[in-house]
C-alpha positions in Angstrom: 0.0 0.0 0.0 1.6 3.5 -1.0 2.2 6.2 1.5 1.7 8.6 -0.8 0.3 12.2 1.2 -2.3 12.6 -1.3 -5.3 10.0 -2.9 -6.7 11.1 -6.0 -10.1 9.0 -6.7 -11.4 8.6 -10.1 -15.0 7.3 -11.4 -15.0 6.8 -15.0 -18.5 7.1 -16.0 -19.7 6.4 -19.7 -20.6 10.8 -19.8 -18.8 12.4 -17.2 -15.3 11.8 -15.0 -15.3 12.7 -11.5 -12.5 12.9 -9.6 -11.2 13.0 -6.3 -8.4 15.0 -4.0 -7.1 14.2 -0.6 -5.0 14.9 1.5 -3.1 13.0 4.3 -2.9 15.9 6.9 -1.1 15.9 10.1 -2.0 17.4 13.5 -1.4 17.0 16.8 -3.7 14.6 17.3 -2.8 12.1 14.4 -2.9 12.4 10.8 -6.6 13.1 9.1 -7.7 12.6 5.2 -9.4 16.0 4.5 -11.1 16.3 0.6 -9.3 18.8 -1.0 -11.3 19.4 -4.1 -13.5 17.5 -6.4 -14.2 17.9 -9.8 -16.3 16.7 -12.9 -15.5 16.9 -17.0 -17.6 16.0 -19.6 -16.3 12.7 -21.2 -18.7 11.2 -23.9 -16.5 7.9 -24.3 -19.0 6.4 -26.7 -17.2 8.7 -29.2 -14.0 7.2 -27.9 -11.3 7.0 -25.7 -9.8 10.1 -26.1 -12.5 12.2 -24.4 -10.8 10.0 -21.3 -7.6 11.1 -22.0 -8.3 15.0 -22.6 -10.8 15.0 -19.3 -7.5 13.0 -17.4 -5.3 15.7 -18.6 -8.1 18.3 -17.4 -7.5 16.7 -14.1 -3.6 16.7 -13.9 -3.6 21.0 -15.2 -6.3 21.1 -12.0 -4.3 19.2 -9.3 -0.1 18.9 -9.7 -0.5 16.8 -6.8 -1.8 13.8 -9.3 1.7 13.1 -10.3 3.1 10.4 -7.9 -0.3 10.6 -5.6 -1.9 6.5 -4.8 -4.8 6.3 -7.2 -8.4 4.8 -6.3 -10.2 4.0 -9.3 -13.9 3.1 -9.9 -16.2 2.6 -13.0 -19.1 2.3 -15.2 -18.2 3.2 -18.3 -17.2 -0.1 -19.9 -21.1 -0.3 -20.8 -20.4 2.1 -23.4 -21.2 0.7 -26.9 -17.6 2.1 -27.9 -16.8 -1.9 -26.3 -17.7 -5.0 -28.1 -18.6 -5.9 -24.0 -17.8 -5.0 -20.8 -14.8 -7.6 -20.1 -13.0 -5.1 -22.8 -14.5 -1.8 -21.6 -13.2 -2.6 -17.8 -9.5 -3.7 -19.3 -9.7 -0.9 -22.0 -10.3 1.9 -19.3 -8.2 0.0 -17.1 -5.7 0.1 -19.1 -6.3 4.1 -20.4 -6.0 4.9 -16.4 -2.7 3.1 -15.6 -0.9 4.6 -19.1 -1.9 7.8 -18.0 -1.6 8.5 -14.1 1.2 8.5 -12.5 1.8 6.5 -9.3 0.1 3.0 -7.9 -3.4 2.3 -9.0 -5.7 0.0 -6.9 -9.4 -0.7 -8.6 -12.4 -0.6 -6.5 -14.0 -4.1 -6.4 -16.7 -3.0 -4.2 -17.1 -6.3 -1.4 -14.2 -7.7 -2.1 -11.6 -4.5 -2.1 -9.5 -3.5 -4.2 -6.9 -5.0 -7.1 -4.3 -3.8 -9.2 -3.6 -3.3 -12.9 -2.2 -6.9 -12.6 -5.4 -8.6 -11.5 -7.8 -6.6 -13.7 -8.3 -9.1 -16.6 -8.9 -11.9 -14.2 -10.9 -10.1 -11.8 -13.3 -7.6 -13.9 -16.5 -8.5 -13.3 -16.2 -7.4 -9.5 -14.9 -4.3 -10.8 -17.2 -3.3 -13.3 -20.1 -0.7 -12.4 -18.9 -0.7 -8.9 -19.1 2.8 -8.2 -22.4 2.4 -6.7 -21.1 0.2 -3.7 -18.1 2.9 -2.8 -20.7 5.5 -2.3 -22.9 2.9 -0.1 -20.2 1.5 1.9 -18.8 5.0 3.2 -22.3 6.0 3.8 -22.7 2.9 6.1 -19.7 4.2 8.2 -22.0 7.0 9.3 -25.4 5.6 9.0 -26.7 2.3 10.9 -29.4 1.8 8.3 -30.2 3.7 5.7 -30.6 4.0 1.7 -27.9 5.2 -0.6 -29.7 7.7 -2.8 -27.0 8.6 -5.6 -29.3 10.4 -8.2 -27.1 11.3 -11.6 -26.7 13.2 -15.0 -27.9 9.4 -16.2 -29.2 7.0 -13.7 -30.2 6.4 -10.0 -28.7 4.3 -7.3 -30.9 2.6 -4.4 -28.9 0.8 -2.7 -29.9 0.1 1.7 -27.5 0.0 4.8 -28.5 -2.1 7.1 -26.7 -2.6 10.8 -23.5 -0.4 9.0 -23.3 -2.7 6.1 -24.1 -2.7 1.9 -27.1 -4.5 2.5 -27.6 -5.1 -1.7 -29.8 -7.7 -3.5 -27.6 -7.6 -6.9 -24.3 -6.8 -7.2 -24.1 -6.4 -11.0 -26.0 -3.9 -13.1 -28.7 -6.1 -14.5 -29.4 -7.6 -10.8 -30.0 -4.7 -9.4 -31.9 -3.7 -12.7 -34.0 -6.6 -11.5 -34.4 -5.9 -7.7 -34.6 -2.0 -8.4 -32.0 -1.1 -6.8 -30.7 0.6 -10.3 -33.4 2.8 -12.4 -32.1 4.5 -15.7 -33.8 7.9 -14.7 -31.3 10.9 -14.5 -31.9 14.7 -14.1 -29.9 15.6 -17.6 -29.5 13.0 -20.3 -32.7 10.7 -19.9 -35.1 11.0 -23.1 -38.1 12.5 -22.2 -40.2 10.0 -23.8 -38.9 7.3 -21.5 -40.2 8.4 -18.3 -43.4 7.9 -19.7 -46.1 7.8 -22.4 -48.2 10.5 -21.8 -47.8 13.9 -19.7 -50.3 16.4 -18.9 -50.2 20.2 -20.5 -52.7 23.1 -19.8 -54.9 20.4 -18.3 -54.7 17.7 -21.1 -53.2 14.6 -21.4 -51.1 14.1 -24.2 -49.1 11.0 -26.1 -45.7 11.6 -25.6 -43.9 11.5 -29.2 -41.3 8.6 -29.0 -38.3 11.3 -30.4 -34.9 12.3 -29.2 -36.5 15.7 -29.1 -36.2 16.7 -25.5 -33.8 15.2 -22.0 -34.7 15.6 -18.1 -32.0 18.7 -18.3 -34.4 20.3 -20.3 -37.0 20.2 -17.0 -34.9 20.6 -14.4 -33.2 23.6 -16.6 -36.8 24.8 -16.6 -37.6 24.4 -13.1 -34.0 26.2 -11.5 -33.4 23.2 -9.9 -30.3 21.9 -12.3 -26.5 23.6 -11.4 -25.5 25.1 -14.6 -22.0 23.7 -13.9 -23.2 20.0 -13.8 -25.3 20.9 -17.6 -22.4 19.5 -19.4 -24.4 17.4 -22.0 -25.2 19.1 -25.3 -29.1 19.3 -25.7 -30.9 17.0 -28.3 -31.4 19.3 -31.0 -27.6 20.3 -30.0 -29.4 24.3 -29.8 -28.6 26.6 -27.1 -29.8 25.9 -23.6 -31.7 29.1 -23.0 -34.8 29.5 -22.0 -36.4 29.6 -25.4 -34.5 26.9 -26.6 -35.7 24.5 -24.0 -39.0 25.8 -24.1 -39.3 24.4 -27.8 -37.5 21.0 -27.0 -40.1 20.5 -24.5 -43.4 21.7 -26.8 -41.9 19.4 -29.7 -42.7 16.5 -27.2 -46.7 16.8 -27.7 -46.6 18.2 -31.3 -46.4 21.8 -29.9 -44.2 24.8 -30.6 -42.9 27.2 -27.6 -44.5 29.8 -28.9 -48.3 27.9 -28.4 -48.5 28.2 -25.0 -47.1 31.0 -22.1 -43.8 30.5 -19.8 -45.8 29.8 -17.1 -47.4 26.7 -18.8 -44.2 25.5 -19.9 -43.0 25.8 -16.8 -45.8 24.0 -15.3 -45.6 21.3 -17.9 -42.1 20.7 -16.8 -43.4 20.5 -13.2 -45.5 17.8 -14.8 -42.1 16.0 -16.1 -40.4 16.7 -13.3 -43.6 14.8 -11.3 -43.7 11.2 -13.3 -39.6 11.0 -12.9 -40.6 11.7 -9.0 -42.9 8.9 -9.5 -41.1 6.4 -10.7 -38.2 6.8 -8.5 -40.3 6.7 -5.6 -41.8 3.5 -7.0 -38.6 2.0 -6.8 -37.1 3.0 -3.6 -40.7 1.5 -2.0 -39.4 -1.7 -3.3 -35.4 -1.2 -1.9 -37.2 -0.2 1.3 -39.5 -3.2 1.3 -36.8 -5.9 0.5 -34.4 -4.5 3.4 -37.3 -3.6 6.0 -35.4 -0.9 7.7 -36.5 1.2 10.1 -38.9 4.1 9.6 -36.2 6.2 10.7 -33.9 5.2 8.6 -32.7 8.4 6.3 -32.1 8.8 2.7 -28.6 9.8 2.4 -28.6 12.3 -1.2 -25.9 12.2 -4.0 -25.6 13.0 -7.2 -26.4 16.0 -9.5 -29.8 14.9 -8.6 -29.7 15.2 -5.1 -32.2 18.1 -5.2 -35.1 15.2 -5.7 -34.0 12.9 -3.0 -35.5 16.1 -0.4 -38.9 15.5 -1.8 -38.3 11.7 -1.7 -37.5 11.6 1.5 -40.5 13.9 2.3 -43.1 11.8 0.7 -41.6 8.9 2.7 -41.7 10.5 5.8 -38.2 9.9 6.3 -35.2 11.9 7.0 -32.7 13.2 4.6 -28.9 13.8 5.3 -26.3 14.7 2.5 -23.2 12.7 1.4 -21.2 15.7 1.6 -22.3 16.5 4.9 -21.2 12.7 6.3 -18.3 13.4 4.7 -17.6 16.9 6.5 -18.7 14.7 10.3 -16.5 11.6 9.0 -12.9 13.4 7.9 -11.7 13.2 11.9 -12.4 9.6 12.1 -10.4 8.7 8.9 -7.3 9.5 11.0 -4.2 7.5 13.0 -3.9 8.8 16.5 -0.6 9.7 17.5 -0.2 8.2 21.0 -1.9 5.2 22.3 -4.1 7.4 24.6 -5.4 9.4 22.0 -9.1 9.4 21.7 -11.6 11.1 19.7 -11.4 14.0 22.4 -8.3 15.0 21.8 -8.6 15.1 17.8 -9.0 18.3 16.4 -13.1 18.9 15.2 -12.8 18.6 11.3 -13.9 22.1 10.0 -17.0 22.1 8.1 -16.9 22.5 4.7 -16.8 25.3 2.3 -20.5 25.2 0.2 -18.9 25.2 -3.2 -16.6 22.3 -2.2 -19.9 20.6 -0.3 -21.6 20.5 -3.4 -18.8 19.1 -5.7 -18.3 16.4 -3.3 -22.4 15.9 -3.8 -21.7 15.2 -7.5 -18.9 13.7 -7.6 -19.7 10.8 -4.8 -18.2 8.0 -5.9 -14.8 9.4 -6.5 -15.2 11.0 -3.4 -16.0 7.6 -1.7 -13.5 5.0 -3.4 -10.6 8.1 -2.6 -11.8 8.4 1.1 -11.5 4.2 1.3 -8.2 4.1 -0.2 -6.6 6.7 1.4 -7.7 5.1 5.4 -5.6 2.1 3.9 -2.2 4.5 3.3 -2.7 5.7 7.0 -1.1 3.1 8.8 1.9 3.6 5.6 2.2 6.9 6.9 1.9 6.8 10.4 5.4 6.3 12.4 6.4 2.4 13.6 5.1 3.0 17.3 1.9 3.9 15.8 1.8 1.0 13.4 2.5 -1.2 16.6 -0.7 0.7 18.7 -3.3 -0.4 15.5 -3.2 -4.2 16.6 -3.9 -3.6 20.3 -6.4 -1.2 19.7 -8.3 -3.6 17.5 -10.4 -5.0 20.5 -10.4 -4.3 24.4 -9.3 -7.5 26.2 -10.5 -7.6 29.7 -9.2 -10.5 31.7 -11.1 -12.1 34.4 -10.5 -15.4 36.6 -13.1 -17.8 37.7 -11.3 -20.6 40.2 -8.3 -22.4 38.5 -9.1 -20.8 35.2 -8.6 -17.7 33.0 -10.9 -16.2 29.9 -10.8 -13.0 27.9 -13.9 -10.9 27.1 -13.1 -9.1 23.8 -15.4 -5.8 22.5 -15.7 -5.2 19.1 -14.5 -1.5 18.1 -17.0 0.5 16.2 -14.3 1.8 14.3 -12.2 0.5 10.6 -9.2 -0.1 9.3 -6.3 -2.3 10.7 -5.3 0.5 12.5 -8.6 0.8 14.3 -10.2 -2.6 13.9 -11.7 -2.0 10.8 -11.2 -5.6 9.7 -14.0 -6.8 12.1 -16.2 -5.5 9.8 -16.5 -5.0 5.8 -13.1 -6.6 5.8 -13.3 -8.8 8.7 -10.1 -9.6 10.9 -11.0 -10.4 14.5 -8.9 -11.3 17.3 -9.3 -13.1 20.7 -6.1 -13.1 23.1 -6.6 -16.0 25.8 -4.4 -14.7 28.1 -2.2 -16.9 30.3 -1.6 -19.7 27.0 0.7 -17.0 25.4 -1.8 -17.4 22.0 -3.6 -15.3 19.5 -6.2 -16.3 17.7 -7.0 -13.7 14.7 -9.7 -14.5 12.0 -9.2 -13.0 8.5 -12.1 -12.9 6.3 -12.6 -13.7 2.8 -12.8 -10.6 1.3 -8.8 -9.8 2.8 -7.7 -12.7 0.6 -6.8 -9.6 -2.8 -7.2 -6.8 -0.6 -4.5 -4.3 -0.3 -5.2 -4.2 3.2 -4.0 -7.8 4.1 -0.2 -7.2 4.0 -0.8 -4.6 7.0 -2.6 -7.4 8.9 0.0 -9.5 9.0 2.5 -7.4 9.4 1.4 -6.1 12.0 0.4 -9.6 13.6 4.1 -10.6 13.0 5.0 -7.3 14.9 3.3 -8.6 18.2 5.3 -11.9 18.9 4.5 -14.5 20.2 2.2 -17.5 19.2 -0.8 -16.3 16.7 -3.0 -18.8 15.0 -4.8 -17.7 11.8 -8.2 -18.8 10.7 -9.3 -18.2 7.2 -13.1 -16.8 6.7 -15.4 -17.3 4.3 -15.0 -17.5 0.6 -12.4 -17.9 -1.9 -9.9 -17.2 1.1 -11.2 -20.1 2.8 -11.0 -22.2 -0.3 -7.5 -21.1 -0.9 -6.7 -22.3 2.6 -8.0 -25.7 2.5 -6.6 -26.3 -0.7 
């Protein structure tokens, strides 16, 4: 794992990259990833790979720090039909990312953590479209239970937490196609005639002509709701995006010209749109909610470009509604390595909140945001000095001691915290430990998905580090299968 001070993250969409910069910052108290900046280009790579290239280069004029930084990278653009299929989209992009950055790459493989360049060709399927989970699993570092709700330029992501894990049905695209969990509605490149057949206008319902005349940007344009910044698409009839201009995109729709009807019906006709997307997407987070039965407390946590719709979501729900960006801003002290063994959570410095034009990047750019955050809590212990790589193992669990007659037992508590230097294996990548005391033994579980992550070099290193006797019990999957092989 690099120790490199900063993390860029990257999520290669099939329209748009997002990107990612963090910092490894020391204080007092320990050393704390804060999010630098984040950042999104347009990048239409079904007209090919160069648009990559040009919107990586985009990056690298925005941030010097990319050269020789660690590199998190997560995707979904290998669905593009630029690829005869996705096995050669993941490699190809892949590929385009490791020519072109400078420094280690690692490739977000959502449950089962991360691989390099290496690995890619035998391990892309649990890389590709995997940008979803990042979001999900750092949002279940801050919420107990809750839904994902990552609503883009393109699609929407439904994805629940449930007790501080991914709690997904599918874990490719066309699984969660089937369970809901992924509905091809956007807020700036979805055809209007796919969110439905028929829309109202002045008070009559009207066919919807089946045409590439009109997109969702062209309602939420309308409505004031869509960032200018984040309108990177060109519009359908590739005219200006004015307010004229969209006014006649939308009144081609039923047959109509702008000119047939006032602002203020157009406007309300885009409320109309703007209703049946709300409609659908509401349709399919009922079912997310239904499969996971979570709590009736249990927020919506809003992402994505999008993110303005999740509000009225969660309000027709009845539910609460937190933003990604602000779990970031609560999160950045915890993805830290104390300095001193006694160093709590009171004596770290509060993160400062963040600035509302970085707070809204971060909102768009999520998954970068998330797969740069997860990466960067594995170069911690890299960074920290060896007396603090020694502390991570012993803070892993409290081990209380107690004697009953002739004999001894150890109670062990389960930190709430990740990460090998703060137990973060007894979770998502599960590594649990139970010292019996007076036999001189450790017994440490390491769980399947540790068997390709990055992560698992630190755990042993730092079980080596302790002494003494330490027995090793694989986990579940292909770890497990390795091991009794």
């Amino acid at each position: 794992m690099s120790s490199a001070e900063w993390t860029v993250g990257w999520d290669v969409g099939g329209a748009h990259l997002k990107a990612c910069l963090v910092q490894a910052v020391a204080h007092e108290a320990g050393t704390r990833l804060q999010v630098r900046d984040a950042a999104e280009w347009a990048c239409p790579l079904w007209q090919g790979l160069h648009h990559l290239h040009e919107a990586i280069a985009a990056a690298h004029r925005r941030w010097p720090q990319c050269a020789g930084a660690a590199h998190a990278a997560t995707m979904t653009g290998e669905m593009v039909d630029l690829f005869a299929h996705r096995e050669v989209g993941t490699l190809a992009l892949g590929d385009a990312l490791a020519a072109a950055l400078q420094g280690p790459i690692h490739f977000y493989a959502a449950a089962a953590g991360w691989c390099g360049h290496a690995e890619l060709a035998a391990r892309w399927r649990e890389v590709a479209s995997a940008n979803w989970h990042a979001g999900a699993a750092l949002a279940a570092r801050r919420v107990e239970h809750g839904v994902w709700v990552d609503i883009g330029s393109t699609t929407t992501d439904l994805i629940a937490v449930a007790g501080g894990r991914v709690h997904a049905q599918g874990s490719s695209d066309a699984e969660r196609l089937a369970s809901g969990e992924l509905v091809y509605h956007g807020v700036v490149r979805t055809p209007l005639c796919a969110l439905a057949p028929r829309v109202v206008h002045r008070g009559r319902e009207f066919n919807v002509m089946n045409e590439f005349f009109a997109t969702s940007a062209d309602v939420y344009r309308l409505t004031g709701e869509l960032d200018p910044g984040h309108d990177l698409q060109p519009a359908a009839d590739g005219a200006g995006k004015d307010p004229g201009a969209t006014r006649q995109r939308l009144a081609r729709m039923i047959g109509l010209d702008a000119r047939d009807a006032s602002e203020a019906q157009w406007l309300a006709t885009a409320e109309a749109w703007r209703a049946l997307q709300l409609t659908e997407i509401a349709g399919q987070l009922r079912r997310v909610l239904n499969a996971a039965g979570l709590p009736a407390e249990a927020p919506l946590v809003a992402a994505g470009c999008g993110d303005f719709l999740v509000a009225r979501l969660a309000a027709e729900l009845g539910r609460p509604c937190l933003a990604f960006a602000d779990l970031v801003a609560a999160g950045e002290g915890d993805f830290s390595v104390p300095t001193a063994c006694d160093a709590g959570d009171a004596d770290r410095p509060a993160a400062p909140p963040l600035p509302a034009a970085l707070a809204r990047r971060i909102q768009v750019a999520a998954p970068s945001v998330a797969v740069a955050l997860l990466l960067g809590e594995q170069c911690l212990p890299a960074l920290a000095p060896p007396n603090q790589a020694s502390h991570a193992i012993h803070r892993m669990h409290d081990i209380h001691e107690t004697h009953e007659g002739s004999g001894a037992h150890a109670v062990c508590r389960e930190h709430e915290a990740c990460g090998p230097h703060e137990a973060r294996g007894v979770h998502e990548h599960g590594a649990s430990s139970l010292d019996v005391g007076p036999l001189g033994c450790t017994v440490v579980k390491l769980g399947g998905s540790l068997q390709h992550d990055a992560l698992l070099p630190a755990w042993l290193e730092l079980l080596a580090s302790r002494g003494g006797r330490v027995v090793v019990v694989p986990g579940g999957g292909r770890f497990a299968d390795a091991a009794r092989a």
